[in-house]
Biopython code that builds the backbone (N, CA, C, O; Angstrom):
import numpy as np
from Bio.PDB.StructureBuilder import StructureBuilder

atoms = [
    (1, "UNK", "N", (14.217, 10.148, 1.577)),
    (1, "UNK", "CA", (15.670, 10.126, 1.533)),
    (1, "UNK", "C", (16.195, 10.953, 2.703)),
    (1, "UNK", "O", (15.578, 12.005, 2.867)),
    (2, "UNK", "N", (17.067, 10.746, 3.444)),
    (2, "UNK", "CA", (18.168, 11.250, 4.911)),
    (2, "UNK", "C", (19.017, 11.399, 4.027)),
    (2, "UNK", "O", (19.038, 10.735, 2.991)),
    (3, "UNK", "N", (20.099, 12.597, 4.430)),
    (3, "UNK", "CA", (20.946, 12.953, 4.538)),
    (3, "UNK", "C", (21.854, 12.944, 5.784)),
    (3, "UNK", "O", (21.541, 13.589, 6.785)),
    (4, "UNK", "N", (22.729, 12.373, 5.731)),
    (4, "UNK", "CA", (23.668, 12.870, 7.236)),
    (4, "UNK", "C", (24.289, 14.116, 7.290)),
    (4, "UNK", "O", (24.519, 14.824, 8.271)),
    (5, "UNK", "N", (24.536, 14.297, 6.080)),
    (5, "UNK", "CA", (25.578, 16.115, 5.912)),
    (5, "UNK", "C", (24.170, 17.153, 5.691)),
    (5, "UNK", "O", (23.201, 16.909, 4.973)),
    (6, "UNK", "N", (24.370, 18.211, 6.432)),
    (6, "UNK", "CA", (23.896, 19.604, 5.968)),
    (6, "UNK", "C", (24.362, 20.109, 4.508)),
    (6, "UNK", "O", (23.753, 20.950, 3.847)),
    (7, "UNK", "N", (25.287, 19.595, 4.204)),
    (7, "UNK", "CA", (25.381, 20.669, 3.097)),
    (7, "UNK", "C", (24.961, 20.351, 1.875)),
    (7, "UNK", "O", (25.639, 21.120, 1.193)),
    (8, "UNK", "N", (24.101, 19.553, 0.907)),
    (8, "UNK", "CA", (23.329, 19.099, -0.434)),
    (8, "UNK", "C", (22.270, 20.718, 0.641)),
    (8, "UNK", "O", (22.211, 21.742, -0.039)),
    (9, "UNK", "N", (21.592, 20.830, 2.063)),
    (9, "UNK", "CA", (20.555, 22.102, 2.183)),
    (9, "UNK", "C", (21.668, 23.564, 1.809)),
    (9, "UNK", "O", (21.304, 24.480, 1.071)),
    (10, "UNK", "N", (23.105, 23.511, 2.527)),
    (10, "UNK", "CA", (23.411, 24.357, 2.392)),
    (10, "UNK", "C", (23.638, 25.031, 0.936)),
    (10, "UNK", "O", (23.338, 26.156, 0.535)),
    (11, "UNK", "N", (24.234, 24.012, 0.327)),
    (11, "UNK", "CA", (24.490, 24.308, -1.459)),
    (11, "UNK", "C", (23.066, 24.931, -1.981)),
    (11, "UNK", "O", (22.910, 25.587, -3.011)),
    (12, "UNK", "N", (22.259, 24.640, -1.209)),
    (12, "UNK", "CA", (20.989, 24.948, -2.199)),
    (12, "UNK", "C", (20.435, 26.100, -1.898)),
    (12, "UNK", "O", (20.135, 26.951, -2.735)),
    (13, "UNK", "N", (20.285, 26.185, -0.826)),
    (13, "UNK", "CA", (19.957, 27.676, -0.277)),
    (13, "UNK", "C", (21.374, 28.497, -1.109)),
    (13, "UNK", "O", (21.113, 29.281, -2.021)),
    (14, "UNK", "N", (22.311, 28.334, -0.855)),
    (14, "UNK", "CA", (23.394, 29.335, -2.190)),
    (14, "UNK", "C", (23.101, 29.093, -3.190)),
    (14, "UNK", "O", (23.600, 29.925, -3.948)),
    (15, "UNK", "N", (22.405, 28.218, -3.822)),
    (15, "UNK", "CA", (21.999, 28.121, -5.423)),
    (15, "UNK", "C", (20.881, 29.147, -5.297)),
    (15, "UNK", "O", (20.776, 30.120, -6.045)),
    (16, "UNK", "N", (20.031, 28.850, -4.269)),
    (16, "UNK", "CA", (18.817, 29.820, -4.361)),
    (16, "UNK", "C", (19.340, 30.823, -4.090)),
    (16, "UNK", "O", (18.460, 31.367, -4.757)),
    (17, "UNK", "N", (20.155, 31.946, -3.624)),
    (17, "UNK", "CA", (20.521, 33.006, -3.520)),
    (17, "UNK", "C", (20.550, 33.546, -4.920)),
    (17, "UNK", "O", (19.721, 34.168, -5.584)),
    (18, "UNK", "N", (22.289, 32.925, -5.261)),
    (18, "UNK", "CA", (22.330, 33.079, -6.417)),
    (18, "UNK", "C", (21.723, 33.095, -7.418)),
    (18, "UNK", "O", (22.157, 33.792, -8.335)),
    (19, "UNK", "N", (20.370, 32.251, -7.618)),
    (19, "UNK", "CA", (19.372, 32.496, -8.526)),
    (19, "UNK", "C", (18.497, 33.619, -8.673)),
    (19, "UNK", "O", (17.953, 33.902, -9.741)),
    (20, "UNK", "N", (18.349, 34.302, -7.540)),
    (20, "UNK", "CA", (17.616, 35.140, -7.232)),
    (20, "UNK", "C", (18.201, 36.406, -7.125)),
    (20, "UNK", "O", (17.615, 37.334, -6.568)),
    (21, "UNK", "N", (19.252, 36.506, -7.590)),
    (21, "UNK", "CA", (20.416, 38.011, -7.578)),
    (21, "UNK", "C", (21.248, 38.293, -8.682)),
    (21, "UNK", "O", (22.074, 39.204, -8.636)),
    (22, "UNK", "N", (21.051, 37.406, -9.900)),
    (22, "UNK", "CA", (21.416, 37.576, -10.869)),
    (22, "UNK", "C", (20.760, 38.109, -11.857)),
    (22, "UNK", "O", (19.591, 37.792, -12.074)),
    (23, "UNK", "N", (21.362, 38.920, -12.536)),
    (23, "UNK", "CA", (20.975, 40.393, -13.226)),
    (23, "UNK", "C", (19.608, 39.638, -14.243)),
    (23, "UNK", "O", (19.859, 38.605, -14.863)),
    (24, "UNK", "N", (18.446, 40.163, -14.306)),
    (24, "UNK", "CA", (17.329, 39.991, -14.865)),
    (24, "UNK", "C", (17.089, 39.982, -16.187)),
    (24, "UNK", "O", (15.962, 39.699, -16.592)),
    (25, "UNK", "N", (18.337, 40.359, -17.242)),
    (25, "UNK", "CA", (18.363, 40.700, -18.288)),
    (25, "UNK", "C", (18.782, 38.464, -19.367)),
    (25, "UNK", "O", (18.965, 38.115, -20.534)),
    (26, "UNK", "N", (18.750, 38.093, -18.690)),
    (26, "UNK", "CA", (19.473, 37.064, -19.005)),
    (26, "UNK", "C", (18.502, 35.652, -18.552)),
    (26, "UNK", "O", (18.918, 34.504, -18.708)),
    (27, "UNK", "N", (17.151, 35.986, -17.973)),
    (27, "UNK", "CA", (15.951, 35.448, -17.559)),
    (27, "UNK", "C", (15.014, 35.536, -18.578)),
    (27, "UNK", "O", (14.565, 36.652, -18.839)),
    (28, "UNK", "N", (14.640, 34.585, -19.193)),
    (28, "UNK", "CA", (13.357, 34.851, -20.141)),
    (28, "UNK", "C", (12.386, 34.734, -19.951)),
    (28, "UNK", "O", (11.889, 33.675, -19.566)),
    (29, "UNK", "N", (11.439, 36.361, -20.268)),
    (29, "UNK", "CA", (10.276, 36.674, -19.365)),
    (29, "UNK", "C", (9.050, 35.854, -20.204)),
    (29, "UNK", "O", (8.197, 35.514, -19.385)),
    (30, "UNK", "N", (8.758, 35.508, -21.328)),
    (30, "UNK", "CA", (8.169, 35.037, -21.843)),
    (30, "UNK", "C", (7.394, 34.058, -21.298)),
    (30, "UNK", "O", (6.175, 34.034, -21.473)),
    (31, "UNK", "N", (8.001, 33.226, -20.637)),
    (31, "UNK", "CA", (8.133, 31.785, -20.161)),
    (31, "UNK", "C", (8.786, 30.987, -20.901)),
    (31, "UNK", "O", (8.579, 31.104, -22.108)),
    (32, "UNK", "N", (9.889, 29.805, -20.390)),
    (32, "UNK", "CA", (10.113, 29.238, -21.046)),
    (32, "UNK", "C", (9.138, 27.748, -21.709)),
    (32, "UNK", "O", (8.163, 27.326, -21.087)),
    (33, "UNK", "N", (9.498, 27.263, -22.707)),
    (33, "UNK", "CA", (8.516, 26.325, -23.352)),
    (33, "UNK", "C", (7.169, 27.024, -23.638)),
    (33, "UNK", "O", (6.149, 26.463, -24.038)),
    (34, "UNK", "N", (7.309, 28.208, -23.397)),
    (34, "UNK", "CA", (5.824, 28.850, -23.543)),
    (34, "UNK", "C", (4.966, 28.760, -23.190)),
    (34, "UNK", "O", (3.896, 28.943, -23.769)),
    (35, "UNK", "N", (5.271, 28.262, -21.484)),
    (35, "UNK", "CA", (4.556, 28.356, -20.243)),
    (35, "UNK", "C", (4.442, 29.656, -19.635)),
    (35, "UNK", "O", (5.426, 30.201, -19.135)),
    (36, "UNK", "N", (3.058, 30.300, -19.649)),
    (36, "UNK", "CA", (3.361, 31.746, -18.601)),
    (36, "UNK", "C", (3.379, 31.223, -17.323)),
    (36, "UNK", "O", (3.050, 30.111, -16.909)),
    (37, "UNK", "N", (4.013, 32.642, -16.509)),
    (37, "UNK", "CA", (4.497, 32.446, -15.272)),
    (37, "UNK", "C", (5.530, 30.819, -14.861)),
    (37, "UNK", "O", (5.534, 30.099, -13.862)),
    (38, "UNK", "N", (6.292, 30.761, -16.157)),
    (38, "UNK", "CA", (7.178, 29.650, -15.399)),
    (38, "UNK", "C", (8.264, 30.427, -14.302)),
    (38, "UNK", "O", (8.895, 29.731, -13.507)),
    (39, "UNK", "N", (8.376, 31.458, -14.320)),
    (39, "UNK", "CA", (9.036, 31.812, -13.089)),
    (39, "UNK", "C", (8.644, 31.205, -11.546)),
    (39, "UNK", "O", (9.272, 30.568, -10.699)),
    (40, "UNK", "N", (7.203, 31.772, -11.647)),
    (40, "UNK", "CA", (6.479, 30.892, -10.545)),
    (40, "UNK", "C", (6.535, 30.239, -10.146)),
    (40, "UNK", "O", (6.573, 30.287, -8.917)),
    (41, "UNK", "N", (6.598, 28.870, -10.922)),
    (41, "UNK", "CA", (6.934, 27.588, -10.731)),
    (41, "UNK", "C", (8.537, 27.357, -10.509)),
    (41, "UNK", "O", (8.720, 26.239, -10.025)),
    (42, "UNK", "N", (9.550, 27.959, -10.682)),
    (42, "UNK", "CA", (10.715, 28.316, -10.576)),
    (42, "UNK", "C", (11.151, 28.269, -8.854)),
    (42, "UNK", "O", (11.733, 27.450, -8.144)),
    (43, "UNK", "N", (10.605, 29.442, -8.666)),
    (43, "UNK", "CA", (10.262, 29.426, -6.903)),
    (43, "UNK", "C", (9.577, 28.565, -6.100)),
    (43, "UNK", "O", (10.067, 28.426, -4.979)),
    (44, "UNK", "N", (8.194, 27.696, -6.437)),
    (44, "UNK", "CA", (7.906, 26.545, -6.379)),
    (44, "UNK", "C", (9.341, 25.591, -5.813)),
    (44, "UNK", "O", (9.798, 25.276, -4.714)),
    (45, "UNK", "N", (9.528, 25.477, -6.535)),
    (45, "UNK", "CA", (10.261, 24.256, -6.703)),
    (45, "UNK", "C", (11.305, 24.649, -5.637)),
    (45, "UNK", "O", (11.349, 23.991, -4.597)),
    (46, "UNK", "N", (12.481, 26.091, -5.912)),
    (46, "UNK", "CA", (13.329, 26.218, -5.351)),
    (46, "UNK", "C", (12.989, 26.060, -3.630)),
    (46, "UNK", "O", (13.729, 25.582, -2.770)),
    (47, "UNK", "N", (11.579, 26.649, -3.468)),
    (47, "UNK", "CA", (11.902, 26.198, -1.824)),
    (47, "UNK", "C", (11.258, 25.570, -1.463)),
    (47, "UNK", "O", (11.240, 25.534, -0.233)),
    (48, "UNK", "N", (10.363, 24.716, -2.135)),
    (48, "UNK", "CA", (9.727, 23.051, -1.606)),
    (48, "UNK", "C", (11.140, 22.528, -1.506)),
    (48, "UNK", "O", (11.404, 22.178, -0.356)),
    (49, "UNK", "N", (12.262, 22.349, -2.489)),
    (49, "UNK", "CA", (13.108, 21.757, -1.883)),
    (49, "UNK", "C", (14.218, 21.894, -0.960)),
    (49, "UNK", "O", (14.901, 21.081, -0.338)),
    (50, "UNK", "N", (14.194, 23.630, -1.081)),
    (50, "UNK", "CA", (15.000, 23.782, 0.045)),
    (50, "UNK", "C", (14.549, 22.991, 1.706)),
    (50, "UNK", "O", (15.249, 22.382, 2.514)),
    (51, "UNK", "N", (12.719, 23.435, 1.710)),
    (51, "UNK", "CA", (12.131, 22.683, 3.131)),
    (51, "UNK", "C", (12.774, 21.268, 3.058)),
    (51, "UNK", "O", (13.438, 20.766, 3.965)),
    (52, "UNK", "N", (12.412, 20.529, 1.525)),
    (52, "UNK", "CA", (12.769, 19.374, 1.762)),
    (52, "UNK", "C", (14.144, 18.736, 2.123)),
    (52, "UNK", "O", (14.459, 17.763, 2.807)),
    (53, "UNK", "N", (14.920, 19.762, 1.318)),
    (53, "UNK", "CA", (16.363, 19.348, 2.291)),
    (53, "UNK", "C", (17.287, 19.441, 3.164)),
    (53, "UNK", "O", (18.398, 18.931, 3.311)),
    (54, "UNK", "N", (16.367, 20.508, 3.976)),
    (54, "UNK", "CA", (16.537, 20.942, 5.410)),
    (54, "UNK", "C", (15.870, 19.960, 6.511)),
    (54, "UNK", "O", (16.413, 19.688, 7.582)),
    (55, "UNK", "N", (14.662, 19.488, 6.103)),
    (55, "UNK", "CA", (14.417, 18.786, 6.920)),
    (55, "UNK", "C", (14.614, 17.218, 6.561)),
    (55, "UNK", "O", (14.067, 16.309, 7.185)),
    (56, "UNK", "N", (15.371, 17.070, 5.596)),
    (56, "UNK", "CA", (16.412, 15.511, 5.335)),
    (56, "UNK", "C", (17.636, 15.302, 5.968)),
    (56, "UNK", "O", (18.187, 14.235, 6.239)),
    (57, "UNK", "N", (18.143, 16.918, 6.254)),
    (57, "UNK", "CA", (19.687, 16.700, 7.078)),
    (57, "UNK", "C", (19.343, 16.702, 8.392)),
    (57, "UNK", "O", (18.345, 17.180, 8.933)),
    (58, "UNK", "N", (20.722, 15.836, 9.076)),
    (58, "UNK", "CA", (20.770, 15.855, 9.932)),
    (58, "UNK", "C", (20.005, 14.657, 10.969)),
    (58, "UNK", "O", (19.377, 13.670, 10.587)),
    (59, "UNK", "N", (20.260, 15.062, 12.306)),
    (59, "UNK", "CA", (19.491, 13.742, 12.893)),
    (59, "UNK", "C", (17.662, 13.603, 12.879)),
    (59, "UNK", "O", (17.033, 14.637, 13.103)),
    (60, "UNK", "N", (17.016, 12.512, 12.655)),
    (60, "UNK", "CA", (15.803, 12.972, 12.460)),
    (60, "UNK", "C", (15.019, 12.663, 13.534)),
    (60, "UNK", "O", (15.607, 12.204, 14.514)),
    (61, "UNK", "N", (13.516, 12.840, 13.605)),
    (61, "UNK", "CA", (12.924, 12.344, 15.047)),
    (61, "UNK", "C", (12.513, 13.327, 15.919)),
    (61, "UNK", "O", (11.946, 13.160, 16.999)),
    (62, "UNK", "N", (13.000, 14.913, 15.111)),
    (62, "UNK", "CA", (12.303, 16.135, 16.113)),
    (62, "UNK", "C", (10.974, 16.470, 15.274)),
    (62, "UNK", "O", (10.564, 16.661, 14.129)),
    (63, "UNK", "N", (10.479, 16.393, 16.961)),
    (63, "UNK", "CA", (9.038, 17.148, 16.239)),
    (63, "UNK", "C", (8.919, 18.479, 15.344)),
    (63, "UNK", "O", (9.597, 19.503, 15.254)),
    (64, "UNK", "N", (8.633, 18.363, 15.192)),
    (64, "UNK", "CA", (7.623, 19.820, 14.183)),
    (64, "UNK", "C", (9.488, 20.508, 13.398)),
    (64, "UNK", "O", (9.939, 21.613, 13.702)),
    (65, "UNK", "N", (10.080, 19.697, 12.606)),
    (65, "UNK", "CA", (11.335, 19.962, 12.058)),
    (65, "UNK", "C", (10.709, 20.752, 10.445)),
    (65, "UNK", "O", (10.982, 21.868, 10.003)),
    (66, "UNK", "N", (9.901, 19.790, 9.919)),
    (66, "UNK", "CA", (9.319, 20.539, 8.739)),
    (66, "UNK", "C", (9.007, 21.799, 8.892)),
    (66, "UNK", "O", (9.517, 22.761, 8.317)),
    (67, "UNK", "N", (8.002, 21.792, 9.825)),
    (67, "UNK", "CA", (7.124, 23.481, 9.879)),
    (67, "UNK", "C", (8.541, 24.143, 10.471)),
    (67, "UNK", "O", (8.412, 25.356, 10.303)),
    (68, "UNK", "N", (9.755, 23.893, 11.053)),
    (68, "UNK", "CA", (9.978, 25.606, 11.621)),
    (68, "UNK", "C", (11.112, 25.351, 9.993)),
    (68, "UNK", "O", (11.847, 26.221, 9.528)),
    (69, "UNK", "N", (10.941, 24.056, 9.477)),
    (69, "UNK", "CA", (12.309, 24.674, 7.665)),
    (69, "UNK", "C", (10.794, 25.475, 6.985)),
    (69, "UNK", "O", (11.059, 26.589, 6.534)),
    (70, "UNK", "N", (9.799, 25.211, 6.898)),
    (70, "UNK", "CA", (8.876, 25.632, 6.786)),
    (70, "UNK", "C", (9.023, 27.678, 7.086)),
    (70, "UNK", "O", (9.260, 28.539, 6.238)),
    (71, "UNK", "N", (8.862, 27.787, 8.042)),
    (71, "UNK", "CA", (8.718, 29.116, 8.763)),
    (71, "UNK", "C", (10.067, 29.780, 8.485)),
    (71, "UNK", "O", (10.095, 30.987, 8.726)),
    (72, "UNK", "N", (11.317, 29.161, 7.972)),
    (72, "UNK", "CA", (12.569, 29.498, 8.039)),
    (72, "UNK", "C", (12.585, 29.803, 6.384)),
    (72, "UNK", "O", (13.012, 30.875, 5.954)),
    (73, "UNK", "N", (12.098, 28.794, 5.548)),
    (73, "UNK", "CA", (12.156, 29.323, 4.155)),
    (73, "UNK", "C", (10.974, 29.977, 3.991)),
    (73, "UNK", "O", (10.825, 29.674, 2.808)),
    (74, "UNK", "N", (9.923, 30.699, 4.268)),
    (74, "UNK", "CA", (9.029, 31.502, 4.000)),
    (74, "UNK", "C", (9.635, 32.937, 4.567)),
    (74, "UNK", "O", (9.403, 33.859, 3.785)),
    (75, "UNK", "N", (10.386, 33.335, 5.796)),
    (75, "UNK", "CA", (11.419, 33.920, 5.497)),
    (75, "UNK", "C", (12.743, 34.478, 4.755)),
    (75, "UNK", "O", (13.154, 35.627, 4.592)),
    (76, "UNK", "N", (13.153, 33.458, 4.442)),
    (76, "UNK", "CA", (14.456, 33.424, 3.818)),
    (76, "UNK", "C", (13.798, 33.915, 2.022)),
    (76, "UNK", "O", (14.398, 34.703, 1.290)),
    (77, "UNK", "N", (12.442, 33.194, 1.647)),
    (77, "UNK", "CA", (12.136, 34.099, 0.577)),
    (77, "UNK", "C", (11.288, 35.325, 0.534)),
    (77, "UNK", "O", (10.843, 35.965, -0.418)),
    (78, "UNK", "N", (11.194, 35.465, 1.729)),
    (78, "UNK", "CA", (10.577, 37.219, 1.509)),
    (78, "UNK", "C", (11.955, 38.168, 1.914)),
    (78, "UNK", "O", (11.855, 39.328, 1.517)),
    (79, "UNK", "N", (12.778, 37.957, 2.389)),
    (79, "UNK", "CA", (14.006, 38.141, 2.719)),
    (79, "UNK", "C", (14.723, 38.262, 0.800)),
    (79, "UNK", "O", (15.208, 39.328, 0.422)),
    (80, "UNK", "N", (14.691, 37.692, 0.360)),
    (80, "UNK", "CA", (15.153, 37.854, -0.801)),
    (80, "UNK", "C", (14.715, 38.501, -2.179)),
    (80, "UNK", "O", (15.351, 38.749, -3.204)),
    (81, "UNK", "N", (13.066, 38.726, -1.731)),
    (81, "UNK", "CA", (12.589, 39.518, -2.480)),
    (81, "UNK", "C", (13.214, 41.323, -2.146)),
    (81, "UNK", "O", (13.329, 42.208, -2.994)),
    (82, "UNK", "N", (13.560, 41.429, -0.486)),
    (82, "UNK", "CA", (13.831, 42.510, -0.524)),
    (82, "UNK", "C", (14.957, 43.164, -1.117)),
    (82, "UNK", "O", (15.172, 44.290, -1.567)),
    (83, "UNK", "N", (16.015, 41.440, -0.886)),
    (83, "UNK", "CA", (17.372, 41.995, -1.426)),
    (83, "UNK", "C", (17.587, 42.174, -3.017)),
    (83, "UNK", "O", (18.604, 42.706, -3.463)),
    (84, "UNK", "N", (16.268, 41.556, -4.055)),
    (84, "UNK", "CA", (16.004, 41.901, -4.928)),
    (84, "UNK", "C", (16.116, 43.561, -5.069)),
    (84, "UNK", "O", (16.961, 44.216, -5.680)),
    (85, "UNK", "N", (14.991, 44.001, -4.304)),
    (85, "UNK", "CA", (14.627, 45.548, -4.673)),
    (85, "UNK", "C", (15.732, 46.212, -4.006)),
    (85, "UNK", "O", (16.067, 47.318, -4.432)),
    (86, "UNK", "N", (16.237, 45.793, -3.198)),
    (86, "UNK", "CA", (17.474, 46.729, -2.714)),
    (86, "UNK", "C", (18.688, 47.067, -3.105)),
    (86, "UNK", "O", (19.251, 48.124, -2.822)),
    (87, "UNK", "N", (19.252, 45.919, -3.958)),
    (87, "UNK", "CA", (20.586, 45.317, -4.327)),
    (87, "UNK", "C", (20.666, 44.917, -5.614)),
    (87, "UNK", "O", (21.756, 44.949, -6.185)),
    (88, "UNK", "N", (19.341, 44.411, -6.360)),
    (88, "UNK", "CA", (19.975, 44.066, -7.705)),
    (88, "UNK", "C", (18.515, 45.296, -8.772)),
    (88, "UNK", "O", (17.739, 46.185, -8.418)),
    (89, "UNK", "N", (18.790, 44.728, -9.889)),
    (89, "UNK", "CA", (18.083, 45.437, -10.839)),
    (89, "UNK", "C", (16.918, 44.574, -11.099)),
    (89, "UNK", "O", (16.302, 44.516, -12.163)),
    (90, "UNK", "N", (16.665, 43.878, -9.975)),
    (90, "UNK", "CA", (15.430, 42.996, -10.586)),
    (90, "UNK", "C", (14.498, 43.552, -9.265)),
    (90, "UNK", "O", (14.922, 43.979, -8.191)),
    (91, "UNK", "N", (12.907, 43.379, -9.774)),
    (91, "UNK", "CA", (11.933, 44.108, -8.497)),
    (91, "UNK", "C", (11.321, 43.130, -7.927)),
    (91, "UNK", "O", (10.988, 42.005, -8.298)),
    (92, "UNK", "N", (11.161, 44.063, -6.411)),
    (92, "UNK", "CA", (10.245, 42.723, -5.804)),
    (92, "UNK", "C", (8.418, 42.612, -6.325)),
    (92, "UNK", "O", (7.590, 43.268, -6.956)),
    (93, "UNK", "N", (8.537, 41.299, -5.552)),
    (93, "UNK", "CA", (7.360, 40.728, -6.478)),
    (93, "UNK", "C", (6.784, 40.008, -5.365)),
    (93, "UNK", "O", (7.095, 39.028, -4.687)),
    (94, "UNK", "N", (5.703, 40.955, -5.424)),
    (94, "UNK", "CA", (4.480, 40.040, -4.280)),
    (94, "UNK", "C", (4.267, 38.239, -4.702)),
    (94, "UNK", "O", (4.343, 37.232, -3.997)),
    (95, "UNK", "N", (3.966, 38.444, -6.223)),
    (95, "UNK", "CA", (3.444, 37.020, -6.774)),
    (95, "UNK", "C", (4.755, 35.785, -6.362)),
    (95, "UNK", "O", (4.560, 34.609, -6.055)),
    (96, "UNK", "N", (6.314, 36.623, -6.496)),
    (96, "UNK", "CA", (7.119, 35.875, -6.408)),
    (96, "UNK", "C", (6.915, 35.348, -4.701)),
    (96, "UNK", "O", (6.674, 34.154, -4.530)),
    (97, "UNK", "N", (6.983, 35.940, -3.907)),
    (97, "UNK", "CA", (6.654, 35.651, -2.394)),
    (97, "UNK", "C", (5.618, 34.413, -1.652)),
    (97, "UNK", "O", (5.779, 33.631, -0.715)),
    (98, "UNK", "N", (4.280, 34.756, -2.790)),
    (98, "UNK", "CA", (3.387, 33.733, -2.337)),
    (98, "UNK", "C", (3.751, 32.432, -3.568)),
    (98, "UNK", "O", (2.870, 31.574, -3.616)),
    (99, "UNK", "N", (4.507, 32.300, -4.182)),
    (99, "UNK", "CA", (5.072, 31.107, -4.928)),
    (99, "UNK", "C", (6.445, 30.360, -4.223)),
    (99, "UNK", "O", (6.546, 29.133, -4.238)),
    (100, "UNK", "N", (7.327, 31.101, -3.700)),
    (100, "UNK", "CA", (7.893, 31.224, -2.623)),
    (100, "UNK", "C", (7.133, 30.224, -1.387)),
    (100, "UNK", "O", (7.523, 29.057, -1.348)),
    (101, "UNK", "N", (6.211, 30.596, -0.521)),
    (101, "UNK", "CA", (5.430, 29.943, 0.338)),
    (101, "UNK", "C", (4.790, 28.739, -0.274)),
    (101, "UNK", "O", (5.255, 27.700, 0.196)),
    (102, "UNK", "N", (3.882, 28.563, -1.163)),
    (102, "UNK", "CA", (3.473, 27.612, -2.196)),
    (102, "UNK", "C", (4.575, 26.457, -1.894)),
    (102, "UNK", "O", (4.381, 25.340, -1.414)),
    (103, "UNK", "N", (5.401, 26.866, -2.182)),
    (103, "UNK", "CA", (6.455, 25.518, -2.571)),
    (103, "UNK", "C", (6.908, 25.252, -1.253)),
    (103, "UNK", "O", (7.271, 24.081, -1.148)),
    (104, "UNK", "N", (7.030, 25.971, -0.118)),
    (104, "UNK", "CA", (7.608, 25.674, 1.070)),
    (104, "UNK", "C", (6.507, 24.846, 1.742)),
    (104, "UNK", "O", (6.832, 23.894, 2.451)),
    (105, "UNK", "N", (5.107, 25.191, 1.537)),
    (105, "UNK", "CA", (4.122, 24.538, 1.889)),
    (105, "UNK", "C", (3.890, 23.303, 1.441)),
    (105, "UNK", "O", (3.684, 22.451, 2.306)),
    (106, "UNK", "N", (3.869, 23.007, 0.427)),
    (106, "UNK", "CA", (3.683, 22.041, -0.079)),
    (106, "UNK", "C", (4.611, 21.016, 0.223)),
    (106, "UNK", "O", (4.223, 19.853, 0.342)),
    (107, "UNK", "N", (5.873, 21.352, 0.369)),
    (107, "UNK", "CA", (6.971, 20.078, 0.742)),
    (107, "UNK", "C", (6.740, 20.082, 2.232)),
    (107, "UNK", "O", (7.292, 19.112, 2.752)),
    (108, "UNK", "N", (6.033, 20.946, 3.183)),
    (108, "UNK", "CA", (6.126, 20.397, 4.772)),
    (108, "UNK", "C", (4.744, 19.786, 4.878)),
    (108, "UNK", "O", (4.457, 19.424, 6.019)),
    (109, "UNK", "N", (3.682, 19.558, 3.805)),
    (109, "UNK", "CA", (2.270, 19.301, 3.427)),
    (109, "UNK", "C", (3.101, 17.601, 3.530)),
    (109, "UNK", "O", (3.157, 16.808, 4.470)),
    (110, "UNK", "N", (3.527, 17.547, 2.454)),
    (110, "UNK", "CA", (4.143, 16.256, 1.740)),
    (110, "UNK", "C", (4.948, 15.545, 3.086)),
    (110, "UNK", "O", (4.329, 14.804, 3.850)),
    (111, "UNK", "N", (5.982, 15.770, 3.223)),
    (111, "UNK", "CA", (6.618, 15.747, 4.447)),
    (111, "UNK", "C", (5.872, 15.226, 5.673)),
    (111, "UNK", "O", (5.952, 14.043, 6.005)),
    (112, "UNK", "N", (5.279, 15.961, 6.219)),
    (112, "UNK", "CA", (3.720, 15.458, 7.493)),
    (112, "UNK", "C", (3.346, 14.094, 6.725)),
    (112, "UNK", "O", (3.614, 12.939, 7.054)),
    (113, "UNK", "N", (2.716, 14.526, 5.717)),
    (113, "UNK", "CA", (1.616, 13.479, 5.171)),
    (113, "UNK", "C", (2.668, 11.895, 5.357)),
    (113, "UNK", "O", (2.092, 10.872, 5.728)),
    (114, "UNK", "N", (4.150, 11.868, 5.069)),
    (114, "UNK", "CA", (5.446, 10.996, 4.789)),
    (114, "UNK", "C", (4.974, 10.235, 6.323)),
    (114, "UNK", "O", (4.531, 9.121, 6.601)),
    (115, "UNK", "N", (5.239, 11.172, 6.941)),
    (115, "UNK", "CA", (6.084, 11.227, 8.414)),
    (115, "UNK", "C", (4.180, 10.661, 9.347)),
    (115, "UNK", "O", (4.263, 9.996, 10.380)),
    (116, "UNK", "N", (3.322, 10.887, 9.020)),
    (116, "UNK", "CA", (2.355, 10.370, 9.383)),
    (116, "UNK", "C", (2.139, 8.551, 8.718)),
    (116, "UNK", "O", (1.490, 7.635, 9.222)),
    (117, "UNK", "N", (2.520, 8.559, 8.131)),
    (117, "UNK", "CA", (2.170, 7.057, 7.091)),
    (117, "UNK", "C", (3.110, 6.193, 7.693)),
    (117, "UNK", "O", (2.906, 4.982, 7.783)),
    (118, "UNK", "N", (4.378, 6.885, 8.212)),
    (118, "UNK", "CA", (5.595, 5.983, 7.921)),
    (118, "UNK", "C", (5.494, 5.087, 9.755)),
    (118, "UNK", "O", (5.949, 3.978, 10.032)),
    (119, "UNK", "N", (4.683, 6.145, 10.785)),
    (119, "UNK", "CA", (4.073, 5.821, 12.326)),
    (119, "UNK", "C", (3.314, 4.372, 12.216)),
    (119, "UNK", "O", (2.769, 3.884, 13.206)),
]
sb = StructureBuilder()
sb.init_structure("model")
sb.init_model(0)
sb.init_chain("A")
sb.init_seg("    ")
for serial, (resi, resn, name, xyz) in enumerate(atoms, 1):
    if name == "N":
        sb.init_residue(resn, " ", resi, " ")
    sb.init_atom(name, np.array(xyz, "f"), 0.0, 1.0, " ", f" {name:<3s}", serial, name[0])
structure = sb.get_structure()
C-alpha cells in the first residue's frame, strides 16, 4: 500500500509518543489476555509500522528508503525510552529498546523482501 500524504506516518509516530508517556499506572502489567510480555509485542508492532509507514509515504523509488525509516525509528525508540526515565514515571527498559528494533527490523526485512519480488 502507497500513501501520497505523510501524515497516516506522522499521526503515528504521535500515537507512538503518546503511548509511550502516559502515566504507567493505567497499563496492565500482567499481560493482557494473559500473554506475558505483551508489552513487547506492543512495541513490536508500534514501530514495524511506524518503518512501514514511513516508507509508504511519499514519492517512492529511493534506494535504501526502508533502512534509513529503519535507522530513524531505532532512534526515535531509544530516544523515548530516555524520555521515559527522564520525564514520566515509567522506567527505561533495555527489553523495551530491543523490541523497539525487533519490529523496526522486521518491517524493513518485509519491505526489501516486497521491493525485491516486485523487480
Amino acid at each position: 500500500m502507497k500513501f501520497n500524504s505523510k501524515w497516516p506516518a506522522i499521526l503515528w509516530t504521535g500515537l507512538i509518543f503518546i503511548l509511550l508517556v502516559i502515566p504507567s499506572e493505567g497499563i496492565p502489567h500482567a499481560g493482557m489476555l494473559g500473554l506475558p510480555h505483551m508489552d513487547k509485542l506492543a512495541h513490536v508492532v508500534l514501530f514495524g509500522v511506524f518503518v512501514w509507514l514511513w516508507s509508504s509515504s511519499g514519492p517512492s523509488g529511493q534506494p535504501g528508503k526502508g533502512f534509513r525509516f529503519f535507522i530513524i525509528s531505532s532512534g526515535y525508540g531509544i530516544l523515548m525510552e530516555f524520555v521515559q526515565a527522564g520525564f514520566t514515571n515509567r522506567a527505561f527498559e533495555g527489553l523495551d529498546i530491543l523490541a523497539d528494533l525487533s519490529g523496526a527490523a522486521l518491517a524493513w526485512l518485509l519491505i526489501s523482501l516486497r521491493n525485491k519480488h516486485k523487480k
